[in-house]
N, C-alpha and C positions, 0 to 999 in steps of 0.2 A: 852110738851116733857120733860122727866126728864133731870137733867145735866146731867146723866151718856149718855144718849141718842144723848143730846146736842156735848159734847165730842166727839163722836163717827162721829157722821154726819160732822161735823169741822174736825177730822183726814182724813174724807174720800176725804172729798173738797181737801183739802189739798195735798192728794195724788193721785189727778189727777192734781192739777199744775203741781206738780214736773216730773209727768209722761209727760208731754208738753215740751218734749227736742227738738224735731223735727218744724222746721216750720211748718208744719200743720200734724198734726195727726188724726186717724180716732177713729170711737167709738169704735171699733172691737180691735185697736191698746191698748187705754186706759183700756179697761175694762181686758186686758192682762197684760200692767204694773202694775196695781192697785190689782187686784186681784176680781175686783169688778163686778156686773152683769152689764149688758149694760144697763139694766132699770135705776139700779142706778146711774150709771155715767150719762144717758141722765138726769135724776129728779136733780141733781147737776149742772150739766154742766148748765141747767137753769140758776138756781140760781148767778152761777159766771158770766155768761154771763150778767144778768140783771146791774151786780156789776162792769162793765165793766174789769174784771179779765181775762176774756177768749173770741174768737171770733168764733163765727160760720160760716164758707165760706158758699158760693152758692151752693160748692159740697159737701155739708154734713163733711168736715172736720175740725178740733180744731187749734188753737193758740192761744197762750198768747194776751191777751186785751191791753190798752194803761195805763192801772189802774196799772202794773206792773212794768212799766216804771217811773210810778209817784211813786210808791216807793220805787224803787231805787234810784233815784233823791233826795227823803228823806233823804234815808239810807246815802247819799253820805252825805250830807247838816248836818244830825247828829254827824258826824265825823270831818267835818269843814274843809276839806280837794279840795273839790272841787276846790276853785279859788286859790289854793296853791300848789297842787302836780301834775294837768297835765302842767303847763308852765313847771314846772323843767324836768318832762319828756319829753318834748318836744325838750329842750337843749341836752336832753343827747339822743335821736335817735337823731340829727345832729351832732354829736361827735362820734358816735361810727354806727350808719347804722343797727341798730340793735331794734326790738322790744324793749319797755320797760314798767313794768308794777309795781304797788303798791301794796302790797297783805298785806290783815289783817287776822289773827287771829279767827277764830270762830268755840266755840268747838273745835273736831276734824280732821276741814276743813280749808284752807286756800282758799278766795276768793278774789279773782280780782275785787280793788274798783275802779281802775284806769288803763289803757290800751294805750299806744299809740303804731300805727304799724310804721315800717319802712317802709320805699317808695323802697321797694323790691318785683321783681315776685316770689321768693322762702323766706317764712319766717312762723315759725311756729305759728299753731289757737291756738290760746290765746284772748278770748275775756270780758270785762266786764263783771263783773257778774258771771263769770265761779268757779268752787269750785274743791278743790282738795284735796287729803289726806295731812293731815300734815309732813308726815311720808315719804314723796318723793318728790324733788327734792328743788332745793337749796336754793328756799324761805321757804320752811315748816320745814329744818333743822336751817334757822337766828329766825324764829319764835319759835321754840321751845328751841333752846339755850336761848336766852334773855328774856323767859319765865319759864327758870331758869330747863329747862331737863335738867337729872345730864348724866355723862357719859364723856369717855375720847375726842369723836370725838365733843361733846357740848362745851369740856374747851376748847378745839381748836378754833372754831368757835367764841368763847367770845375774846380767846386772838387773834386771826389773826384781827375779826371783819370782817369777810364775810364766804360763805361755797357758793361749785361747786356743780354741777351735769353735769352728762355725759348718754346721754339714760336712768335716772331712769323714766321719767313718757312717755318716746316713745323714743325708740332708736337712733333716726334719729336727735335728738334735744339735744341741749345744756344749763346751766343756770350759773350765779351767780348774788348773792343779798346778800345785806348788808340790817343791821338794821338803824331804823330811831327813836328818843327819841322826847321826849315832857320836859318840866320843870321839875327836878327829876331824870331826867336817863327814865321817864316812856315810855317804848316800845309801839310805835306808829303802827309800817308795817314796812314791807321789800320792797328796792328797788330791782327788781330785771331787769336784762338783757336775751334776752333769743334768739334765732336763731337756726336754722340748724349746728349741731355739728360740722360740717368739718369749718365753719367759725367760729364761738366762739372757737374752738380750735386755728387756728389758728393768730385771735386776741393777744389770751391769756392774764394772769392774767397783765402783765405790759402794758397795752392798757386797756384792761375794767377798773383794781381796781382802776386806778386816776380818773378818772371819775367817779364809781362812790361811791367813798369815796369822792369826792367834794360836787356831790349834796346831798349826805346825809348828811354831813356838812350841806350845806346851809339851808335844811330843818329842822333838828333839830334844828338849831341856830332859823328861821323862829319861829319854836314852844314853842319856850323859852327853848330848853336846851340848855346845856354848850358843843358846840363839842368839848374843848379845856380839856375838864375833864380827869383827868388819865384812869378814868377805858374805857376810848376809845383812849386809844395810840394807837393801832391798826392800827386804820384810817391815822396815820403819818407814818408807817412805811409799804412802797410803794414798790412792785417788781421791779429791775433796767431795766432800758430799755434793751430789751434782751436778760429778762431770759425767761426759757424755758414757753410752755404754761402750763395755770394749769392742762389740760388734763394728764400731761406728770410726775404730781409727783407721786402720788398713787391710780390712780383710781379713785371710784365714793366717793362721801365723803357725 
């Protein structure tokens, strides 16, 4: 097989993973997200399946294999974050009743390396693993500020040291996240907060940001940065108890 070939056949694979949104998917399902004949995706699907990447039911439909799982597990373990940022989240849903989750940087996607839920019947899907545009909601605006996006709503977000969302990535749902450093200032992920709008609004910024400008303190200090460094003043200057919520200054940010 030439490499042009080779290449080819790898993008294809490929894009019958990604086509594996759904707990189980059919052939007829894939070879429509992929764009791919059904022959091809069965001649593939082989292959991933043998690689334990993908699973074949009893009823002829698709899932993701355990192989995926194990490299996520990697993915997580190459970042060193594992036995360090689900405790701290775990502190901060008992502080606030609220999802909270870790989001890195990739390309331009923001994905959820780290996830814990609130012990709530109504809380928004948000789950490991998940990827999202960087370009909506109030993780993918801390990540793109501190990765230095120029613009007047970016020096805001540098100087406050957090950024909102209100209904950008599903109307129904709320956000804020603060940035997290390594040795250097070097931007690590966003912590972020996230629930059903009507409660994160009514929290508001003087109940979320102490919280969690703490644990991202604690974590960057964790990773060898300095949280005490000037260009993170931000994180000490705290909405007083009472002020209004952040829903209530200017909209979506």
């Amino acid at each position: 097989m030439s490499d042009e070939g080779g290449v080819a056949a790898v993008e294809r694979a490929l894009s019958i993973l990604d086509a594996l949104s759904d707990e189980r998917t059919s052939l007829s399902d894939l070879s429509k997200r992929t764009g791919l004949y059904k022959s091809t995706v069965l001649r593939l699907a082989v292959s991933l399946e043998r690689f334990g990447y993908i699973q074949r039911t009893e009823d002829a439909q698709y899932r993701l294999g355990s192989k995926v799982l194990l490299l996520g597990t990697l993915y997580q373990r190459h970042f060193k974050t594992g036995d360090i940022v689900p405790p701290e989240l775990r502190k901060m849903v008992q502080e606030l009743h609220e999802g909270v989750s870790f989001y890195i940087a990739d390309g331009d996607r923001r994905v959820v390396l780290h996830r814990i839920e609130a012990p709530r019947a109504v809380r928004d899907s948000v789950h490991e693993g998940d990827r999202f545009p960087l370009t909506h909601g109030a993780s993918g605006h801390v990540l793109r500020a501190f990765n230095g996006q120029r613009g007047e709503k970016f020096d805001l977000i540098r100087e406050t040291m957090f950024a909102a969302s209100y209904g950008e990535r599903d109307p129904e749902t709320a956000a804020m996240a603060v940035p997290v450093f390594s040795h250097g200032g070097v931007l690590i992920g966003a912590l972020n907060v996230s629930g059903p709008r009507y409660r994160i609004e009514a929290l508001g910024e003087a109940k979320i940001l102490p919280v969690l400008f703490k644990h991202a303190q604690t974590l960057t200090k964790t990773f060898g940065g300095d949280p005490m460094a000037q260009a993170f003043s931000g994180w000490h200057r705290v909405p007083a108890v009472g002020a209004r919520p952040a829903a209530k200054r200017s909209g979506k940010v």
